[in-house]
C-alpha positions in Angstrom: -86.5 81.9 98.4 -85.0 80.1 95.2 -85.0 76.7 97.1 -88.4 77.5 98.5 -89.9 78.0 94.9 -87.8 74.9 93.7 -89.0 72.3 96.2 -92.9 73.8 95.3 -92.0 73.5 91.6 -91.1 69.6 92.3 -93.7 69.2 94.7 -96.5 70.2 92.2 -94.5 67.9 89.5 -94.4 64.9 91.5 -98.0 65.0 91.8 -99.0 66.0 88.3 -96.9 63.1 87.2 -98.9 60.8 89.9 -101.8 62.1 88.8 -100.8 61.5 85.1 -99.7 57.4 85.8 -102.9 56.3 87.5 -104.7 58.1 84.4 -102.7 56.1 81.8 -105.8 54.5 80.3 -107.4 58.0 79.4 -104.3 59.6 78.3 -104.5 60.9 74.7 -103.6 63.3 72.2 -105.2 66.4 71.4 -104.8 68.7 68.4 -106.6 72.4 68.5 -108.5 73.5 65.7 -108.1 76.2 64.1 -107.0 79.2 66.3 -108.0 80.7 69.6 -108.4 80.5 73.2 -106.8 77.3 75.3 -109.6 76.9 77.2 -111.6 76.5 74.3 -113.2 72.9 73.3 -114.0 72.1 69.9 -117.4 70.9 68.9 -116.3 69.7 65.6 -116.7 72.7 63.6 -115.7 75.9 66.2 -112.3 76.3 67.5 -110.7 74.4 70.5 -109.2 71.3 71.3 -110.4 67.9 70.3 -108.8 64.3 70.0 -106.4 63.1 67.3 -105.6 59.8 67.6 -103.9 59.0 64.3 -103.1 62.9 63.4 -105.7 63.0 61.5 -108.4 65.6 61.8 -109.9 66.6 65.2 -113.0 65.1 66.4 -115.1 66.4 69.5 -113.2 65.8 72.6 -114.0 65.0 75.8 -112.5 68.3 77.9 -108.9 70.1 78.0 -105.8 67.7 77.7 -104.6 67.2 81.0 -101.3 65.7 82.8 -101.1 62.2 80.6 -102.1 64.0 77.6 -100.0 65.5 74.8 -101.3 68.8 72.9 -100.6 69.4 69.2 -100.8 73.0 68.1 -100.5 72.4 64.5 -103.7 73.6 62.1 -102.7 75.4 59.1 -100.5 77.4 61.2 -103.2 78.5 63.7 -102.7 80.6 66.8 -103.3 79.3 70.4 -103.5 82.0 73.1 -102.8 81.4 76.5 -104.8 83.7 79.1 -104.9 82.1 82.5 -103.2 79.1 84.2 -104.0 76.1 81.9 -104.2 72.7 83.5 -100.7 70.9 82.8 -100.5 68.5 79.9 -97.8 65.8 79.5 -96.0 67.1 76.7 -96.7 70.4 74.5 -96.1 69.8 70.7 -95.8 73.0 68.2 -95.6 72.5 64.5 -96.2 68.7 64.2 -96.3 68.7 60.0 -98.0 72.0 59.8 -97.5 75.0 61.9 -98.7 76.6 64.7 -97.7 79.1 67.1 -98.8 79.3 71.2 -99.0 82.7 72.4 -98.8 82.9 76.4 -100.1 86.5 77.4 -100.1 88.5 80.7 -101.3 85.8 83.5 -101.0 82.7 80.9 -99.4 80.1 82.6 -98.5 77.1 80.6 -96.8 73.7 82.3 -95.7 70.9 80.8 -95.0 67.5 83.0 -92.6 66.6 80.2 -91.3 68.7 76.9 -92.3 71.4 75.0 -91.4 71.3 71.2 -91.4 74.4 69.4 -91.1 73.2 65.7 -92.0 69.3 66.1 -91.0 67.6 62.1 -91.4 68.4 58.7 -89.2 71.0 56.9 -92.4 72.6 55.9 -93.3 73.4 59.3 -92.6 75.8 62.0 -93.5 75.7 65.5 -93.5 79.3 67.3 -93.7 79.9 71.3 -94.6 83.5 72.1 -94.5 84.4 75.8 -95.7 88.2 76.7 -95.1 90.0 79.4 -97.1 88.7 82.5 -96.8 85.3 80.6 -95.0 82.4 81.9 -93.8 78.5 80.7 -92.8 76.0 83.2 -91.3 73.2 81.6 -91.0 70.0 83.5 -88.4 68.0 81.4 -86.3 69.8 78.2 -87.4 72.5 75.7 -86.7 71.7 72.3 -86.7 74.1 69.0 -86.5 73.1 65.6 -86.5 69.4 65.6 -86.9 66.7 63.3 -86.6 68.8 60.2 -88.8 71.7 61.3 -88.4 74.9 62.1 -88.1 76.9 65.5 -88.7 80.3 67.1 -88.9 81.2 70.5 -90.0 84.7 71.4 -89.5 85.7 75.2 -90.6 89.3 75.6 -89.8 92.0 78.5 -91.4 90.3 81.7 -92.1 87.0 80.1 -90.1 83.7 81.9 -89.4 80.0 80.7 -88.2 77.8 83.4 -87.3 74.3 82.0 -85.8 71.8 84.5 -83.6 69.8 82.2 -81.7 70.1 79.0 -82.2 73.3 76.0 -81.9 71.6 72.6 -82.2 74.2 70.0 -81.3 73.7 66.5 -81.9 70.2 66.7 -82.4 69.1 63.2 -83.7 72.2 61.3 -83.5 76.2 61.9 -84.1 77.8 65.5 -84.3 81.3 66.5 -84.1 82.2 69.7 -84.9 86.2 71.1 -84.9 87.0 74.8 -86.2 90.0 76.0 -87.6 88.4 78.9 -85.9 85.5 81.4 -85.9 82.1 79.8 -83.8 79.7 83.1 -83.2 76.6 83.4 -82.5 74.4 86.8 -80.9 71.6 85.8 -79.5 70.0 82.6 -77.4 71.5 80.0 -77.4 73.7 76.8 -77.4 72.5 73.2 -76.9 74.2 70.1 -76.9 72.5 67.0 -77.1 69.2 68.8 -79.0 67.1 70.9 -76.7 65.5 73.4 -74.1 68.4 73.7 -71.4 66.2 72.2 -72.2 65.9 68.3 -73.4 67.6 65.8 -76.8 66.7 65.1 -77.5 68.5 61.5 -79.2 71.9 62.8 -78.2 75.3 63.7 -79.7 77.8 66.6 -79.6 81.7 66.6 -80.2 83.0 70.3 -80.1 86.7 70.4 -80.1 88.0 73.9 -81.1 91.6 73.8 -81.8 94.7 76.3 -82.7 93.5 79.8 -83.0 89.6 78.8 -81.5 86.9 80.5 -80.4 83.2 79.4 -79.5 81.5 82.9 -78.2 78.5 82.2 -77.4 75.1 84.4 -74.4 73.7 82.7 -72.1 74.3 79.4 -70.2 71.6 78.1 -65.8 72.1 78.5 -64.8 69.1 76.5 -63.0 69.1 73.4 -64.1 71.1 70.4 -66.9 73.1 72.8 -69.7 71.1 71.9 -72.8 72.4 73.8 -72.4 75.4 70.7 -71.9 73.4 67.3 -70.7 75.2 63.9 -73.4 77.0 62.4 -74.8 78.2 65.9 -74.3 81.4 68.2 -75.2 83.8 70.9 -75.2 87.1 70.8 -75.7 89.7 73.6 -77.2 92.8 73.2 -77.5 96.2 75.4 -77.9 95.1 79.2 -78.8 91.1 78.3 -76.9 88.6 79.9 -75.9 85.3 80.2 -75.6 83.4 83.4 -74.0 80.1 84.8 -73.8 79.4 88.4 -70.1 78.9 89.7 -66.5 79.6 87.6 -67.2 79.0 83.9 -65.4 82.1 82.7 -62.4 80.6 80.7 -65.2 77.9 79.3 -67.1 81.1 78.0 -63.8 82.5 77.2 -62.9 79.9 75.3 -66.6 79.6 73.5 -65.8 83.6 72.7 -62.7 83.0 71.4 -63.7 80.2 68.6 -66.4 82.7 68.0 -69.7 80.9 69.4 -70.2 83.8 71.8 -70.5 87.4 71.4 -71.7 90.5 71.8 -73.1 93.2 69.8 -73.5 91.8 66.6 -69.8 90.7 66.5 -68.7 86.7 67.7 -65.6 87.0 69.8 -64.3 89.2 72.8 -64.0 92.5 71.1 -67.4 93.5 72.4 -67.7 90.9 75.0 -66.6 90.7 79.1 -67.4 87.8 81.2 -66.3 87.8 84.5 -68.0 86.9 88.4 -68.4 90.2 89.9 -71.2 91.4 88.0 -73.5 88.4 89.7 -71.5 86.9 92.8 -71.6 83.0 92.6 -72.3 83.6 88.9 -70.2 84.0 86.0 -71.7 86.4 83.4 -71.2 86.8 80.4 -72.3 90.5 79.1 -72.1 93.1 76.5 -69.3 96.1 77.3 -70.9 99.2 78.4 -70.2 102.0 76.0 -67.7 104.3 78.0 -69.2 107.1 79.3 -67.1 109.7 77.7 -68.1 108.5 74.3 -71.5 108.6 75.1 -71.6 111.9 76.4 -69.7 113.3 73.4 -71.8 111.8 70.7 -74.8 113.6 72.6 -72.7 116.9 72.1 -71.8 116.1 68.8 -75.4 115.8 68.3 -76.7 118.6 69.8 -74.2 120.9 68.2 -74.9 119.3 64.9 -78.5 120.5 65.5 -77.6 123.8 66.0 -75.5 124.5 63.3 -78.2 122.7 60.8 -80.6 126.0 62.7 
């Protein structure tokens, strides 16, 4: 059923982006004003989307930004909400100078034939991608956080997904923060953290916290020399049932990511709270906080409880 879903997903891309070349001569770029609903069109003084040409101001646009068209969330840090399946745009923008923050709730479906940029440039601004539960990003190309100076978060709650088809560059140039309740996947390219090629440093750093019932599922991880796909400065962490994924035998690259303390689990970098083996998921390693032993558990509870009686 994964290949099934795959060859739709590229299907639908392959005509979005045929759709998007013979529109060339319309294709634009949109900025929303001030905060509200996607679907929402701006009439020059209510909220909704309206053409920016030079990024400056919004005048009165002709519709939605479709396939060839790139959308800039970026109005004194204003709030876009995602409610339904949105017609796909070209390339999704997030803090471009000032901030703004997309919020994709319960049957929001955001696509992008290109990137999405959570936190775009400028120091001063931060771009923010909220996806709820019911709420789901499909990325066509790579999802970027924190680049050119800005700043980055990326929110994933329980029963939210991001799907991006190439590369994760987080912590480009500026701050990321990553949190993953939710499922954020990629199905092809590679991981960067702190970098934008996987190789060198590219001045940034990226937090990813993956916590209780989340799941990073990643394509690739880099092996060479100095374990560059996680530069100095960036980390993940694993929390309660959250895992990391890669398909195939990476389990001494994690290892190895673990041990120079880019990896961990439970608040502490290293192995010490850590296990990563390919048993949990056949044809998967995973890399997963270790289950409190059952034992312990059950004599904290009786620790507890007798605690509570002699405070009666």
């Amino acid at each position: 059923m994964h290949w099934l879903k795959t060859t739709r997903r590229l299907a639908s891309i392959l005509v979005i982006v045929a759709v998007g070349a013979a529109d060339q001569a319309t294709a634009a770029v949109f900025r929303y004003r001030q905060s509200g609903d996607w679907s929402a069109v701006t009439d020059g003084s209510s909220p909704g989307w309206g053409l920016n040409p030079n990024n400056d101001g919004v005048t009165p646009g002709p519709g939605l930004p479709g396939a060839g068209d790139d959308a800039r969330i970026n109005f004194g840090n204003n709030t876009v909400s995602v409610t339904t399946a949105v017609p796909a745009v070209n390339r999704v923008q997030i803090g471009v100078d000032e901030s703004g923050v997309v919020e994709v709730n319960s049957g929001g479906v955001l696509t992008t034939v290109t990137d999405l940029l959570a936190g775009n440039n400028n120091s001063n601004a931060t771009g923010s991608l909220v996806v709820m539960n019911g709420g789901a990003v499909e990325v066509g190309r790579i999802l970027w956080a924190a680049n050119g100076s800005s700043n980055g978060t990326i929110d994933v709650e329980a029963g939210g997904t991001i799907t991006a088809d190439s590369h994760f560059w987080w912590g480009v140039t500026g701050t990321a923060t990553i949190s993953i309740s939710g499922t954020i996947s990629q199905t092809g390219g590679i991981l960067g953290l702190g970098t934008d090629n996987a190789s060198t440093p590219t001045g940034g750093a990226a937090t990813v916290d993956i916590l209780d019932g989340g799941l990073l599922s990643l394509f690739n991880i880099s092996s060479a020399a100095g374990l560059p796909s996680i530069q100095d400065g960036s980390s993940i962490n694993i929390e309660g049932s959250g895992e990391l994924t890669l398909p195939g035998d990476f389990v001494g690259v994690l290892t190895d990511y673990a041990n120079a303390n880019k990896i961990g689990a439970k608040g502490v970098l290293g192995m010490s709270n850590l296990a990563i083996d390919l048993t949990r998921n056949p044809g998967f390693t995973t890399a997963y906080a270790i289950p409190e032993p059952t034992g312990l558990l059950l004599a904290s509870f009786a620790a507890s409880v007798a605690l509570g009686i002699r405070r009666i």
